[in-house]
C-alpha positions in Angstrom: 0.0 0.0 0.0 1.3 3.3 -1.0 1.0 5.7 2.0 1.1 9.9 1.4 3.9 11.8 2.5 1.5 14.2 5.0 -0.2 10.7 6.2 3.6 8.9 6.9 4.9 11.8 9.1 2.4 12.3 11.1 2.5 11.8 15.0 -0.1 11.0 17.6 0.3 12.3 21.0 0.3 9.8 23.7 1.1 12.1 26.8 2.8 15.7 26.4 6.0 14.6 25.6 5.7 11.5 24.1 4.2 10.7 20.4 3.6 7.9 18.7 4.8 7.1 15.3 4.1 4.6 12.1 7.3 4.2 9.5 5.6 2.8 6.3 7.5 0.2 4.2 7.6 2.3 1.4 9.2 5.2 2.9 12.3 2.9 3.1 15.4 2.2 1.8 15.8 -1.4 1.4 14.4 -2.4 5.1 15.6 0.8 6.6 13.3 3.9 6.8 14.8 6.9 4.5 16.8 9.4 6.8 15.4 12.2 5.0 11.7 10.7 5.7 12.9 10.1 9.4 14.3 13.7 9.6 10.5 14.7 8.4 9.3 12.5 11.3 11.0 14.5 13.8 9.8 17.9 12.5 6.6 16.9 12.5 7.3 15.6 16.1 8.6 19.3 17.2 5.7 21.4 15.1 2.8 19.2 17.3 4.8 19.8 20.7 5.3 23.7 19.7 1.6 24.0 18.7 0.4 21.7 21.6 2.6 21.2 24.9 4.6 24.1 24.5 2.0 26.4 22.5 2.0 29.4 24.8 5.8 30.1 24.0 4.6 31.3 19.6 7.6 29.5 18.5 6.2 27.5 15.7 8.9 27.8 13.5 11.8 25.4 13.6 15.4 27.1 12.4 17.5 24.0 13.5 17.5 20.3 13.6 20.6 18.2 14.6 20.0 14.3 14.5 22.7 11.5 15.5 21.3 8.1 13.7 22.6 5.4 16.2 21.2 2.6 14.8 19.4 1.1 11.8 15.2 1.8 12.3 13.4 0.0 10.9 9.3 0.0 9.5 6.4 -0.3 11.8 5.9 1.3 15.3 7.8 4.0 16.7 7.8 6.4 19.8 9.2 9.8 20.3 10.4 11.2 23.8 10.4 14.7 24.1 12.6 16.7 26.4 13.2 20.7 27.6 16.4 21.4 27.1 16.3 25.0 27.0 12.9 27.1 27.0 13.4 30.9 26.2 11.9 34.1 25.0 13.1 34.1 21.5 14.2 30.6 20.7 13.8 27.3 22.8 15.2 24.1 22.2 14.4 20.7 22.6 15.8 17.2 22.5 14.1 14.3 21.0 14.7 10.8 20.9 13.5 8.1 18.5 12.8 4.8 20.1 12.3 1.1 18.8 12.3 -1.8 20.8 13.1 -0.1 24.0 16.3 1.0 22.6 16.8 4.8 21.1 17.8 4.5 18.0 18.1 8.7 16.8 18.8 11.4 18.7 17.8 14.4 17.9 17.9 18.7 19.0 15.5 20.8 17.3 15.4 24.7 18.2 12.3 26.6 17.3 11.6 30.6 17.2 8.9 32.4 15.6 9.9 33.6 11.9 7.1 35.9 11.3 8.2 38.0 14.2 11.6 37.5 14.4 13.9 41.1 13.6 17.8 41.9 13.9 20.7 42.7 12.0 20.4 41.5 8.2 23.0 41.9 5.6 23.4 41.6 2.1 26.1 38.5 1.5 25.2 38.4 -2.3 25.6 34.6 -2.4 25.5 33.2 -5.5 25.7 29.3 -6.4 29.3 28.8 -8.2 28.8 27.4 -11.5 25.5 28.7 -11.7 22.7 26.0 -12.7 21.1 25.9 -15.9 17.7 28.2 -16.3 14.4 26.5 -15.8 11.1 27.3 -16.9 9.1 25.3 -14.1 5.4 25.7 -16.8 7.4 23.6 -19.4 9.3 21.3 -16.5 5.6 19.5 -15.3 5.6 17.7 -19.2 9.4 17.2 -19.4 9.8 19.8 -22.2 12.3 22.1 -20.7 15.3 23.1 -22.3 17.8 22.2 -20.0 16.2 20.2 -17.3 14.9 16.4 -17.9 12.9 13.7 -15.7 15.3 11.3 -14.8 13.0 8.1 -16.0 14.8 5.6 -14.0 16.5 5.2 -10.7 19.6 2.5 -10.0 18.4 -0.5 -8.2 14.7 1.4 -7.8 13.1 -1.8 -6.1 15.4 -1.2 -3.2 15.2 2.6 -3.1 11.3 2.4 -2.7 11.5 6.1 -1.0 13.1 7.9 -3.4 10.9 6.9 -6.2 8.4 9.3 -4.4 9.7 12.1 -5.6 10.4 13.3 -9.8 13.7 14.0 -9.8 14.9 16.6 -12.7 18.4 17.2 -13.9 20.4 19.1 -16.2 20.4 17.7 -19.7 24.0 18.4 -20.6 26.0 18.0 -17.3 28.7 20.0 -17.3 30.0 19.6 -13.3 32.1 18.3 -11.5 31.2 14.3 -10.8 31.6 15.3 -7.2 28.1 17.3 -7.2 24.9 17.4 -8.8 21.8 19.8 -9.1 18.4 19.1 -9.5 14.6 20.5 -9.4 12.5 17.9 -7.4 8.6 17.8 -6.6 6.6 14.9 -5.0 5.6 12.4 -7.5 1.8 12.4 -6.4 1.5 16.1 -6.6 1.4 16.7 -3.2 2.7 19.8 -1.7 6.5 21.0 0.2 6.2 22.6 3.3 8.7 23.3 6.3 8.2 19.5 7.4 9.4 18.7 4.4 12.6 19.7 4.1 14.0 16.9 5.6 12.8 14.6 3.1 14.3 17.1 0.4 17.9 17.8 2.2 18.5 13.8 2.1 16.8 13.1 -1.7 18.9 14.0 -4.7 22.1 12.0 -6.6 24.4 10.8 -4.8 27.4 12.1 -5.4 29.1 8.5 -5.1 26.9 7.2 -8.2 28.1 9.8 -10.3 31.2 7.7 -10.6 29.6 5.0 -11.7 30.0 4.0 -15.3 28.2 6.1 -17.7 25.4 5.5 -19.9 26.1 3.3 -22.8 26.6 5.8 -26.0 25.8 4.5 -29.5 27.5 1.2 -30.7 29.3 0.9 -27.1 29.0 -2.1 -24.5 28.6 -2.6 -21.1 32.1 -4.7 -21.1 33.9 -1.4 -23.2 32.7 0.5 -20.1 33.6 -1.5 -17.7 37.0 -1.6 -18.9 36.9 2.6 -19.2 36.4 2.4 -15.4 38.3 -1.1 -14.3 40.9 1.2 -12.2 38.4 3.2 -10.0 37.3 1.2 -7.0 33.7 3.4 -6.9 32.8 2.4 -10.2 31.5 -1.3 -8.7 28.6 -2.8 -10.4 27.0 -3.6 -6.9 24.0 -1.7 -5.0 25.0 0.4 -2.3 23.4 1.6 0.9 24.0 5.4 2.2 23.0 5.7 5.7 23.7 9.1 7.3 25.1 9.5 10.8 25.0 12.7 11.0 22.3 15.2 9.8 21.9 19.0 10.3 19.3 21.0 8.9 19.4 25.0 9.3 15.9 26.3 7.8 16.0 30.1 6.6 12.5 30.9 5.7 8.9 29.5 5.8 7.2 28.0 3.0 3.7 28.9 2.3 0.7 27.0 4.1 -0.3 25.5 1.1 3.0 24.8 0.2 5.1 24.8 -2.8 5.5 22.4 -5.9 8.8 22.8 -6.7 12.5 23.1 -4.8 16.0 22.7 -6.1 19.0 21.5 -4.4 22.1 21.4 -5.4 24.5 18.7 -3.5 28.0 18.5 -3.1 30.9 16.2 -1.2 34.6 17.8 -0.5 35.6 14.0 0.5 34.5 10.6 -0.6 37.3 8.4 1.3 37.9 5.1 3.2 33.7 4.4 3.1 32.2 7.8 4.4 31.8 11.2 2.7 30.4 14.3 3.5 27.6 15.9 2.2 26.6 20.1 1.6 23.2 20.7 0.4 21.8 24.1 -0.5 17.9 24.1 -1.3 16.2 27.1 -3.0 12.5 27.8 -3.9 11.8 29.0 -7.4 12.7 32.8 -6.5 16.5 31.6 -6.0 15.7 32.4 -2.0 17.9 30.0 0.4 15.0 27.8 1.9 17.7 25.6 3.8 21.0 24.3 4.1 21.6 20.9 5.5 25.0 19.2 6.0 25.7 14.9 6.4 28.2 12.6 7.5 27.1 9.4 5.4 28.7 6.2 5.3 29.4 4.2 1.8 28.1 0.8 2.6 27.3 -2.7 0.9 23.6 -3.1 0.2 23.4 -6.4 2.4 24.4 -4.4 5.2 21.0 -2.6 4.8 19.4 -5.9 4.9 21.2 -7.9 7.4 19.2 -9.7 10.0 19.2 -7.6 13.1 20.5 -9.8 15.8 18.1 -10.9 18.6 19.7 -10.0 21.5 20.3 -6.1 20.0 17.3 -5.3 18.2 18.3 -1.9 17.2 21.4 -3.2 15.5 24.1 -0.7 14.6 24.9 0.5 11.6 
């Protein structure tokens, strides 16, 4: 059964500072909920306990979430703990624990403010992303007739990556980056809607940097053995599937989306260092106006697919990574 975004993240309170949770199979990765999904979770964790519990403090805005992925989760049945760290005027800041089998398997600090009210010193830094991305006329994007933007139809090893085929991804039709980062424009594949709690899905759904190595595309009159041969020196060019679990994810959210939310975002993703099995991660997501909606920043490991998969032992249910 295919569940909706808005339907997998939501949260049920059970007392005010604990929610219940339900991780979907196909909001996985292999047998492992999506981080990006999970980072949604937790949002939509800190928006009820802002709106509910801690509702007289107008802070419903969150500006920061830090999460430390300790072990694998996994679908089904989850429960989030809730704890005051820090309650203040302006900004307050809580921690929040994911648990599974009586073991907490993410832990998490989330600081909220009010945007709408919030004032102080603002300057122009005149960032600009460095090569610039191609053009986009988001009218012609929806039907895949844009100049320099196309759907990409198909995604490696799909039937283990069943959360990222939630989304259309759209990249640029004549690459011309570095292998080491990618751009796209991305939008929810069943037309729902992006809104604050879903930036986390965004900042963890885009190219991996890592498959950009991968062997290309076969051109005209090539073969797969030619190609394989092109790339027989570069370890990251294996033909396997691999897993990318984040450790570390840190998401600092500049502006609010609309209520209603908004169809489109781009991100562009980079990686200074792919090395030894881990890599880091930079992502930069903009709405259609070029605005900074977010920046988010990983620690990701590079890992065998089976690792994904392993049979969690019985005597440590929420098996490490």
């Amino acid at each position: 059964m295919t569940v909706k975004f808005s339907d997998a993240i939501k949260v049920n309170p059970i007392d005010d500072h604990t929610y219940d949770a339900h991780f979907p199979e196909d909001w996985c990765i292999g047998s492992v909920p999506h981080g990006g999904y999970i980072s949604s979770v937790f949002l939509s964790v800190a928006a009820k306990h802002f709106k509910t519990t801690l509702a007289h403090l107008n802070q419903p805005h969150t500006i920061v979430l830090h999460l430390e992925f300790v072990r694998r989760t996994r679908a089904g049945p989850a429960t989030f703990k809730v704890q005051h760290i820090k309650i203040g005027r302006k900004t307050s800041t809580i921690h929040v624990g994911l648990w599974q089998d009586d073991r907490e398997e993410v832990a998490g600090y989330v600081t909220n403010l009010n945007m709408h009210t919030e004032s102080g010193l603002t300057l122009p830094t005149d960032y600009r992303l460095t090569p610039p991305p191609p053009s986009v006329d988001l009218s012609r994007l929806r039907d895949n007739t844009d100049v320099h933007w196309e759907f990409q139809e198909s995604i490696r090893a799909a039937s283990f990556r069943l959360a990222a085929i939630k989304a259309k991804f759209y990249y640029p039709r004549n690459r011309k980056v570095p292998a080491s980062y990618a751009d796209e424009w991305v939008a929810f594949a069943d037309g729902e809607r992006f809104t604050n709690e879903s930036l986390g899905y965004v900042a963890d759904s885009w190219p991996q940097p890592a498959e950009t190595y991968r062997p290309r595309r076969l051109d005209d009159g090539e073969t797969e053995s030619a190609v394989k041969e092109e790339h027989a020196s570069d370890q990251s060019t294996k033909w396997e599937v691999f897993w990318y679990p984040t450790l570390v994810l840190n998401l600092d959210i500049k502006k609010v989306l609309p209520d209603e939310g908004v169809e489109w975002l781009f991100a562009r993703v980079s990686a200074r260092s792919i090395k030894n099995g881990r890599m880091d991660l930079e992502v930069v997501i903009m709405d259609e106006t070029g605005d900074i909606v977010a920046l988010s920043h990983h620690v990701a490991m590079v890992l065998p697919a089976s690792r994904n998969t392993a049979e969690r032992r019985k005597d440590n249910p929420g098996s490490k990574l």
